[in-house]
BADO-397024 format. One line per 3 residues: number of its first residue (from 1); their letters; for each residue z, y, x of N, C-alpha, C. Coordinates in Angstrom, 3 decimals. Layout:
<recs>
NUM = a = Z:Y:X:Z:Y:X:Z:Y:X ~ ...
</recs>
This chain:
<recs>
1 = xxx = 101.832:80.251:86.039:103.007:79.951:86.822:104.136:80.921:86.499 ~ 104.491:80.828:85.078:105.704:82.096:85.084:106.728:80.947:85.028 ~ 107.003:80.011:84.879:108.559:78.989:84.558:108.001:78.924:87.085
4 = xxx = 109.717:79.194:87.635:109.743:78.855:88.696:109.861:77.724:89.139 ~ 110.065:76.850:87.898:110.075:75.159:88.520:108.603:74.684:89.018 ~ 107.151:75.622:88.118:106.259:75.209:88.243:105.379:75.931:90.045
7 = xxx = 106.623:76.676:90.365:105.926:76.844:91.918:106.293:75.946:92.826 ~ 104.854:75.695:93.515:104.951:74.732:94.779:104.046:75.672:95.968 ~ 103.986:75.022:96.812:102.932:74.821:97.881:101.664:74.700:97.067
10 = xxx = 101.786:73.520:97.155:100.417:72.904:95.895:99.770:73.673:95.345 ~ 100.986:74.510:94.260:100.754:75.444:93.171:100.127:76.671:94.358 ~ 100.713:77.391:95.287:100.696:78.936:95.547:99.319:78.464:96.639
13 = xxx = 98.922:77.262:96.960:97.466:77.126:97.824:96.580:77.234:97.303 ~ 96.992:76.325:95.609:95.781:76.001:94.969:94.653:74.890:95.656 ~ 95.802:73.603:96.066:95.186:72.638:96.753:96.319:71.449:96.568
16 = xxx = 95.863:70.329:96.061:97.022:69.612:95.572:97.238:68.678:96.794 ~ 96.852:68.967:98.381:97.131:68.339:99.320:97.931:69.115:100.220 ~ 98.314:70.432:99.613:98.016:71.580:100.425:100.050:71.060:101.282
19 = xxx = 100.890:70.170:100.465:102.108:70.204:101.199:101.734:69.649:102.637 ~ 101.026:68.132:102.296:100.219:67.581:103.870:100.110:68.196:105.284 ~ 99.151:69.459:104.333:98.950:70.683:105.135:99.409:71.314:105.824
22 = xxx = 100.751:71.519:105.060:101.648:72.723:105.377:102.793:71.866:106.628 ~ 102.523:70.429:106.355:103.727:69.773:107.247:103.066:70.158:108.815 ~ 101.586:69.662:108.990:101.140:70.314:110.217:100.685:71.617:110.815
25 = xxx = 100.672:72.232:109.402:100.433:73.730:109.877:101.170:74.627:109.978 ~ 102.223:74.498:109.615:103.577:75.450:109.538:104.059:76.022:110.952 ~ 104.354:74.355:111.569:104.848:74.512:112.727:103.610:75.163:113.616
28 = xxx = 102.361:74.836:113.380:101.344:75.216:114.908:101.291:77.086:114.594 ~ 101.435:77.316:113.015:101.352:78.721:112.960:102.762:79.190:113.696 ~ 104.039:78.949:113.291:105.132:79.593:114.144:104.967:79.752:115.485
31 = xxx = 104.517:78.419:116.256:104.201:78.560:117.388:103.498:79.735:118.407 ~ 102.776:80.541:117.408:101.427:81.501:117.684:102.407:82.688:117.754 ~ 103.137:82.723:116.667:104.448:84.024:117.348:105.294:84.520:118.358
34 = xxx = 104.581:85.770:118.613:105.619:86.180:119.879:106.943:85.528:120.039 ~ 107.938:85.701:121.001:109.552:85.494:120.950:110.204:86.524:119.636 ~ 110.840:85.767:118.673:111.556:86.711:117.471:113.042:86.712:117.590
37 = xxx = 113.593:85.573:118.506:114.967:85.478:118.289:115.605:86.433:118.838 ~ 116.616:86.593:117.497:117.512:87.712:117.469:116.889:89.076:117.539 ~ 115.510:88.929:116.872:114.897:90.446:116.150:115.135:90.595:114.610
40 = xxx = 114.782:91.563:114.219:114.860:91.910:112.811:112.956:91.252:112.335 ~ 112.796:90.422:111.441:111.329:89.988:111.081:111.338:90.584:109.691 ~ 110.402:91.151:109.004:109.914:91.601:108.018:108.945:90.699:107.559
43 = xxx = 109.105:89.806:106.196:107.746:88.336:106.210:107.744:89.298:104.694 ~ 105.999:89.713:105.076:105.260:90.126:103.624:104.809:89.023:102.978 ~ 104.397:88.866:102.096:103.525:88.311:101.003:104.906:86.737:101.284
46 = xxx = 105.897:86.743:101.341:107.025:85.559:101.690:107.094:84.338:100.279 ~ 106.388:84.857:99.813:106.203:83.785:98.742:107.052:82.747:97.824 ~ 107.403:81.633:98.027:108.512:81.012:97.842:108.952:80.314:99.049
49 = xxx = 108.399:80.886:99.973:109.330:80.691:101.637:108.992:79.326:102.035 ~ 107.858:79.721:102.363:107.032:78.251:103.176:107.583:78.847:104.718 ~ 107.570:80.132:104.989:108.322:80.620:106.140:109.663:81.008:106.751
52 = xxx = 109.786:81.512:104.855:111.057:82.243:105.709:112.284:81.535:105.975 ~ 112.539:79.976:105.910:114.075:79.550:106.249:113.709:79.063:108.117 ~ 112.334:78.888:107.945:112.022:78.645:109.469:112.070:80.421:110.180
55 = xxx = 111.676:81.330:109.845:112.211:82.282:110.531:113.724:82.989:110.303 ~ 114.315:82.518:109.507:115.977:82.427:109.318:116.444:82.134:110.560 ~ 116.019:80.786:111.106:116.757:80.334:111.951:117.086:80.518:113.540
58 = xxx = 115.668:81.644:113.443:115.423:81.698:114.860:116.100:83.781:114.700 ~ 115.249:84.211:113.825:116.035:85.637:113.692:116.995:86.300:113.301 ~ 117.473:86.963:113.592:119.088:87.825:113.545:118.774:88.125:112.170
61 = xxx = 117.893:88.841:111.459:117.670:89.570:110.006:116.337:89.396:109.624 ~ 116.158:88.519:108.292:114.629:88.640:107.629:114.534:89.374:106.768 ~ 114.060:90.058:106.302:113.994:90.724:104.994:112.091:89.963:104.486
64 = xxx = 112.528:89.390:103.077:111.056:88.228:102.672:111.262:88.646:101.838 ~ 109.580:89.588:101.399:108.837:90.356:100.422:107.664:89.901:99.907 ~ 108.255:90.081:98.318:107.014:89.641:97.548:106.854:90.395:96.372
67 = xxx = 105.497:90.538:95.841:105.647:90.843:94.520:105.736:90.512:92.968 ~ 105.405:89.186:93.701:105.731:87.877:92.770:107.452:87.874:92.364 ~ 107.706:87.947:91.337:109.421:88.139:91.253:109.659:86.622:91.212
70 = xxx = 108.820:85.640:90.492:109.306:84.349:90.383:109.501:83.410:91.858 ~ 107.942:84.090:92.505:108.222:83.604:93.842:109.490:84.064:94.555 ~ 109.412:85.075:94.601:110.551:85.460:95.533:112.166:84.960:95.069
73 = xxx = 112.188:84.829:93.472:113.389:83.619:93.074:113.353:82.321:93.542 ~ 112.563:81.360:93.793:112.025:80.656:94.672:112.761:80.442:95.512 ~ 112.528:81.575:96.369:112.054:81.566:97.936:113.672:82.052:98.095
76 = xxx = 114.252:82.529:97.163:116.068:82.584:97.467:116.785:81.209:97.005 ~ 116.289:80.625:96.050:116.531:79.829:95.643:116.713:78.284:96.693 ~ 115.804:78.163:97.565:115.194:77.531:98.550:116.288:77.755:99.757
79 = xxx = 116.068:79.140:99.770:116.249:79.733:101.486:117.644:80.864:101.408 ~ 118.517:81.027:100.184:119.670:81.756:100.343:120.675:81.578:100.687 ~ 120.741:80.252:101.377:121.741:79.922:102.042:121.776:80.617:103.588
82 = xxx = 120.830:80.985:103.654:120.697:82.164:105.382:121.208:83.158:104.720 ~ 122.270:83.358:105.868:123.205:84.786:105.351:122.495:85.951:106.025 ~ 120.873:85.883:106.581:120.596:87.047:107.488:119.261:86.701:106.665
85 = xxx = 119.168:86.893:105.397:117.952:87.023:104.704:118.345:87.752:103.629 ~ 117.188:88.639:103.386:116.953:90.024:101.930:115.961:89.321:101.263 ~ 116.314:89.234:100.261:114.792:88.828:99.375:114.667:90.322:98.606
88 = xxx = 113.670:90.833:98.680:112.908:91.905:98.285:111.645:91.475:97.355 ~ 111.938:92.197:96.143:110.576:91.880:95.245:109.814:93.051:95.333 ~ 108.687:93.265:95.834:108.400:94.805:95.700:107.011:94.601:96.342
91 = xxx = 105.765:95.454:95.955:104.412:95.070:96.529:104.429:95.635:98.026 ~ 103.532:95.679:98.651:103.986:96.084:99.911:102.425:97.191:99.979 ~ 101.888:97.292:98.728:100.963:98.650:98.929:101.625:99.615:97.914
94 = xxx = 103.197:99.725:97.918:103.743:100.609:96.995:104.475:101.577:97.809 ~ 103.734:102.782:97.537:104.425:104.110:98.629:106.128:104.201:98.143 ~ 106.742:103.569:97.657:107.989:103.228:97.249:108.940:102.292:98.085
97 = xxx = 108.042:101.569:98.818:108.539:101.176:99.624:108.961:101.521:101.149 ~ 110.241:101.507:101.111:110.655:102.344:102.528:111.587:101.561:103.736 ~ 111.478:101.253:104.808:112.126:101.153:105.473:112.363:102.092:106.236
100 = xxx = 113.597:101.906:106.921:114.182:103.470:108.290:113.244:102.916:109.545 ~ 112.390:104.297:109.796:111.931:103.929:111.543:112.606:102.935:112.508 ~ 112.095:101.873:112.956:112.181:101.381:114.203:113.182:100.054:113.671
103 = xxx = 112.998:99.858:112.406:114.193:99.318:111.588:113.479:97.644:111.773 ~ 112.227:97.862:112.220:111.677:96.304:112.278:110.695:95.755:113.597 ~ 111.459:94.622:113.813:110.854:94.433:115.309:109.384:93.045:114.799
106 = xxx = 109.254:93.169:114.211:108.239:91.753:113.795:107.848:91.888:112.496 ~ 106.913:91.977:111.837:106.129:91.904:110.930:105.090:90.919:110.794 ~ 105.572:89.991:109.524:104.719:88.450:109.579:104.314:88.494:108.236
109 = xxx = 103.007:88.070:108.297:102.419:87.505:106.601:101.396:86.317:107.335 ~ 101.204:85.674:106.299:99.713:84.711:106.572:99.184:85.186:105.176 ~ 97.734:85.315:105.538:96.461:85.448:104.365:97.155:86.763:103.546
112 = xxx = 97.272:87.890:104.251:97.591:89.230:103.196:96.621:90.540:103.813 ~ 97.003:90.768:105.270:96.217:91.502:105.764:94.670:92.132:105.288 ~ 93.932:90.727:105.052:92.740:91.048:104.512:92.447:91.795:102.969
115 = xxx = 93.458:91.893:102.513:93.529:92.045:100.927:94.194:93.671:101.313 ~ 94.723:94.452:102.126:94.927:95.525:102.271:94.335:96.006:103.288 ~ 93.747:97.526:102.886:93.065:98.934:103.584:93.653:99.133:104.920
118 = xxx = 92.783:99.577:105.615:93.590:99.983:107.275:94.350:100.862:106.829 ~ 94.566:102.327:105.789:95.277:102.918:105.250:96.955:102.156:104.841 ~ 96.057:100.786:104.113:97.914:100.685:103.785:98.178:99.374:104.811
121 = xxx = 97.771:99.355:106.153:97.877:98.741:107.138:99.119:99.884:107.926 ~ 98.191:100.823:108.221:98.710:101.771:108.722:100.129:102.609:108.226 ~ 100.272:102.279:107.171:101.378:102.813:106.394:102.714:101.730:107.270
124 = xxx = 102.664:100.736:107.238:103.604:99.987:108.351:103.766:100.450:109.019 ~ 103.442:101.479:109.618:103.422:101.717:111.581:105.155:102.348:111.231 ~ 105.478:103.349:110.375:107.071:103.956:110.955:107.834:102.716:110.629
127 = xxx = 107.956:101.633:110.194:108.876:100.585:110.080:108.734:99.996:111.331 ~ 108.320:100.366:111.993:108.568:99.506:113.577:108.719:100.591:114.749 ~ 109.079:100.135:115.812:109.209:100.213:116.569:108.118:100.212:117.865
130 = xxx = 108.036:100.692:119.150:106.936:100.776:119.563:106.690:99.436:120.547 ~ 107.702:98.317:120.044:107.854:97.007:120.547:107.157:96.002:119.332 ~ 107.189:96.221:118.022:106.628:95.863:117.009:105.631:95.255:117.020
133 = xxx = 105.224:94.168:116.396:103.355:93.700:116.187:103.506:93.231:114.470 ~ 102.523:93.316:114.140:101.773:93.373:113.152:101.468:91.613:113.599 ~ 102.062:89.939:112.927:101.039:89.060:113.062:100.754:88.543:111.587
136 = xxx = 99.475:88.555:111.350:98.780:88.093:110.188:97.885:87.235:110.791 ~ 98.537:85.601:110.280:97.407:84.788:110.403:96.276:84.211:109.481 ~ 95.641:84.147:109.526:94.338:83.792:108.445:93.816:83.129:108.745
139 = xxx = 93.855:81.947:109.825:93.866:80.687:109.874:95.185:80.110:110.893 ~ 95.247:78.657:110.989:95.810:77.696:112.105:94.900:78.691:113.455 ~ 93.582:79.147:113.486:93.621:79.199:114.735:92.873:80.862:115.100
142 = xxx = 93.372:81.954:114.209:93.292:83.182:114.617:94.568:83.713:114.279 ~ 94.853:84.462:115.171:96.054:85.453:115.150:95.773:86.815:115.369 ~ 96.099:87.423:114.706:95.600:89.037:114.510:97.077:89.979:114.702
145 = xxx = 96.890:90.529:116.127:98.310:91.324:116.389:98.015:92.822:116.339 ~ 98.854:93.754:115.690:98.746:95.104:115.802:99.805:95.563:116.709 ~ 99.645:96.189:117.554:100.755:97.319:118.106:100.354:98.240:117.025
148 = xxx = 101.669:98.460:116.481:101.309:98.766:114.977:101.728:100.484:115.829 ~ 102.770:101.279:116.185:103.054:102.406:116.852:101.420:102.800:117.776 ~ 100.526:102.230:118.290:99.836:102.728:119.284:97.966:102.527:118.414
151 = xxx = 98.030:101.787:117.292:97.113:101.883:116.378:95.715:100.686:117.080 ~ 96.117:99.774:118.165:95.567:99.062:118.662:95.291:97.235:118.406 ~ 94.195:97.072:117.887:94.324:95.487:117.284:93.683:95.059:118.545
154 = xxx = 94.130:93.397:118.379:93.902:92.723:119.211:93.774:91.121:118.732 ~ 92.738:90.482:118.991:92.228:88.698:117.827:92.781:88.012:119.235 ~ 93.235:86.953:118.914:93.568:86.055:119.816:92.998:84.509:119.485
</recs>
């Protein structure tokens, strides 16, 4: 997948039904999110933005990170018409990566969490705030929230 015409849904599921999917699962996953409007959201692993023009609309500032550079051309490509979106190419287990304390009220990925250390879990905590959660979903029907400041998980 290096030409960006060849990313899809399809392509980044690795399921050639997977748009189907995404028409009913998109929405039941947003649903599972705290209130974001008019927070700052941080969407890791943002891919070619199966999320982020739906959290565009509801939040004041996204910043959608990937390390995929093609994805994340994509995912501007798609979704740069929101004037309150950063596309950031950058891994998110790279001590290079910095945000200013308290600089993020929401932190969203689906299916990333598991692929990083409580170490570089924990490395998130000064980018938020002590209002902040951590949601990584890893299915339609678990939601995994961190009070990322107080070091406390919680499965819903």
């Amino acid at each position: 997948m290096d030409n960006i015409s060849d990313l899809s849904v399809n392509a980044m599921m690795l399921d050639s039904k997977a748009s189907e999917l995404d028409k009913e699962e998109r929405p039941e996953i947003l649903s599972l999110l705290p209130p974001y409007e008019g927070k700052t959201v941080l969407e890791l692993g943002a891919g070619i933005g199966r999320f982020t023009g739906e959290l565009a609309q509801k939040a004041s500032q996204v910043v959608a990170l990937d390390f995929i550079e093609s994805a994340i051309k994509k995912n501007e490509n798609i979704n740069g018409h929101y004037k309150n979106v950063k596309f950031m190419c950058a891994d998110v287990k790279s001590p290079d990566l910095n945000f200013s304390e308290g600089s993020v009220d929401l932190i969203f990925s689906n299916w990333l969490l598991m692929y990083l250390s409580d170490k570089e879990v924990n490395r998130l905590d000064p980018y938020s705030g002590l209002s902040c959660l951590i949601v990584d979903l890893l299915t339609d029907l678990l939601v995994i929230h961190l009070k990322a400041s107080w070091n406390q998980w919680s499965v819903l």
